[in-house]
C-alpha positions as CSV (number, residue, x, y, z in Angstrom):
1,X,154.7,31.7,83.8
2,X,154.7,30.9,80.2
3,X,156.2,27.5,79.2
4,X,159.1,27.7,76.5
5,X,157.8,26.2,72.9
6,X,159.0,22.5,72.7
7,X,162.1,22.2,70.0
8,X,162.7,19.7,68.0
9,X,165.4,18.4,66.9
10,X,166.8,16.7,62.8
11,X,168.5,13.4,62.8
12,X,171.6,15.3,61.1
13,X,171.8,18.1,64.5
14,X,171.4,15.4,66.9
15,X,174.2,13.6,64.8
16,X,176.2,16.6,65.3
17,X,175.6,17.4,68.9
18,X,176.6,13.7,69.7
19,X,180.0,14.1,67.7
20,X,180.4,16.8,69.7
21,X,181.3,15.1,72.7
22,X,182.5,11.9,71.3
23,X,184.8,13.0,68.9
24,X,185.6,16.7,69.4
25,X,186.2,15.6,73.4
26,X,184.3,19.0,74.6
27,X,182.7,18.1,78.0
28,X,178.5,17.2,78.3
29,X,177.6,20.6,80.3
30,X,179.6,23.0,77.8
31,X,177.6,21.0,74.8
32,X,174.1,21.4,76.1
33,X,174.7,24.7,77.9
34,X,175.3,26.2,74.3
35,X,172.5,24.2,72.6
36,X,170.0,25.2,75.4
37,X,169.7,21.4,75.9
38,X,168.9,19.1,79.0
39,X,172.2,16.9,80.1
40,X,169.0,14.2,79.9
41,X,167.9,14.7,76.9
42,X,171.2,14.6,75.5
43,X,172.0,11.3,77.1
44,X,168.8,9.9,76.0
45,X,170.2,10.7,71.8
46,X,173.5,9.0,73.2
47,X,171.6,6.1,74.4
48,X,169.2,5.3,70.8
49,X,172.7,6.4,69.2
50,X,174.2,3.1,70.7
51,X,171.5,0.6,70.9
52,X,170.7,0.9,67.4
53,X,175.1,1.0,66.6
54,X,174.7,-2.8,66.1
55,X,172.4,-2.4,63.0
56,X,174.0,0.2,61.3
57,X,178.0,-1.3,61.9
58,X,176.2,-5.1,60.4
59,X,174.9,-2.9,57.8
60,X,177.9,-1.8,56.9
61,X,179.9,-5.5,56.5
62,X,177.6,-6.4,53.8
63,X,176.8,-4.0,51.4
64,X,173.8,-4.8,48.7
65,X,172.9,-7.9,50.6
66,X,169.7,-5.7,51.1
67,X,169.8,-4.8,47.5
68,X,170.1,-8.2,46.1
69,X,167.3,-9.5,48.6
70,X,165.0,-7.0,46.8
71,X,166.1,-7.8,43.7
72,X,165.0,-11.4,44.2
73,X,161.6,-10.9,45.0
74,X,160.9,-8.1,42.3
75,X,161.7,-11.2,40.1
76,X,160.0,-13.5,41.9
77,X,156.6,-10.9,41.6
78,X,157.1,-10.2,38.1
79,X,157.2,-13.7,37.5
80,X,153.6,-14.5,39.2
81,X,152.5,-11.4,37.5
82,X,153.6,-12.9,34.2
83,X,151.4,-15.9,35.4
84,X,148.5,-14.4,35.9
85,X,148.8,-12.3,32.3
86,X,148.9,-15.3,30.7
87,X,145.8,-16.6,32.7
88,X,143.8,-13.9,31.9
89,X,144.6,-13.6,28.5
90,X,143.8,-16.8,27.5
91,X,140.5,-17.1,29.9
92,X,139.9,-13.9,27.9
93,X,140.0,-15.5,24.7
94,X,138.0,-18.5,26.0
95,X,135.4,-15.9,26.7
96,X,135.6,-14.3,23.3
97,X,135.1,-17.6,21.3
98,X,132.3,-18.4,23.1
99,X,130.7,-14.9,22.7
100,X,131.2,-15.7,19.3
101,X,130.0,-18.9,18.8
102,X,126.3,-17.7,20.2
103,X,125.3,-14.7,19.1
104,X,122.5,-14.4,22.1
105,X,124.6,-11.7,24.2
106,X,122.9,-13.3,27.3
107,X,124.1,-16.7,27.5
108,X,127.6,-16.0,28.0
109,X,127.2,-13.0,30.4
110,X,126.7,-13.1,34.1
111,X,126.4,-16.0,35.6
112,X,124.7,-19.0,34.5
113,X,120.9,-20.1,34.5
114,X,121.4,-22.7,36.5
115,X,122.5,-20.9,39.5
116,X,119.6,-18.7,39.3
117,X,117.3,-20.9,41.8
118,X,120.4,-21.9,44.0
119,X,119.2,-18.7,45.9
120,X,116.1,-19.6,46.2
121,X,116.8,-23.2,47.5
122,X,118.8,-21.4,50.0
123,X,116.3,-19.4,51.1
124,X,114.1,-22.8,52.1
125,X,116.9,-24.9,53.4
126,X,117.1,-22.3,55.9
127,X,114.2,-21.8,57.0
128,X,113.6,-25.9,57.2
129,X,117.0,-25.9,59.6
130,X,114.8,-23.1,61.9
131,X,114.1,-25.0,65.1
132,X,110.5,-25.5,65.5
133,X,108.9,-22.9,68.6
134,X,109.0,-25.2,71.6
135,X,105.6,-24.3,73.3
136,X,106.9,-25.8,76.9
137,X,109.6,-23.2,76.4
138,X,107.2,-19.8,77.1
């Protein structure tokens, strides 16, 4: 026996099938013996329809609440941006002065000459922090 190919089913059907009942008055079985619909699955829509009722009625008493929320933190993130422009253009200038005042290109590039051994001395701290081989411990 072959199984029949799942359906699915818009927002704006369910929408309608649900009207259906609630507003036009026409009876559950009638309703999903035209749509070819279980009684369950329709009283499954009816069920999200109402839980999530609550949102969409609060949604409705206060219109661009949401908008103006956004609004106020585009703002707020254009003004950090902004911030941060200004850092880097001026850190950017720092860096073009001092490219400028020595005309070796490698003393202002990468990283300084100082932290060059700081790898190295890294190295042998760790290996002094190695624990010593216990010979009791074999």
């Amino acid at each position: 026996m072959a199984r029949k190919k799942r359906r699915s089913f818009t927002a704006a059907q369910k929408a309608r099938i649900l009207r259906r009942h609630h507003m036009d008055k026409d009876p559950v079985s009638q309703i999903c013996e035209e749509e070819d619909l279980q009684p369950s699955v329709f009283y499954y829509w009816q069920k999200q329809a109402f839980e999530n009722l609550e949102a969409v009625l609060q949604s409705r008493q206060r219109p661009g609440a949401k908008e103006k929320a956004l609004e106020a933190k585009i703002e707020k993130l254009e003004a950090r941006l902004a911030r941060k422009n200004h850092v880097i253009a001026v850190i950017s200038e720092e860096q073009v002065a001092l490219e400028r005042a020595h005309p070796d290109p490698g003393v202002c590039r990468g990283a300084p000459a100082t932290y060059a051994p700081v790898s190295l001395n890294l190295a042998s701290w760790m290996k002094s922090r190695r624990r010593p081989k216990n010979s009791l411990s074999r």
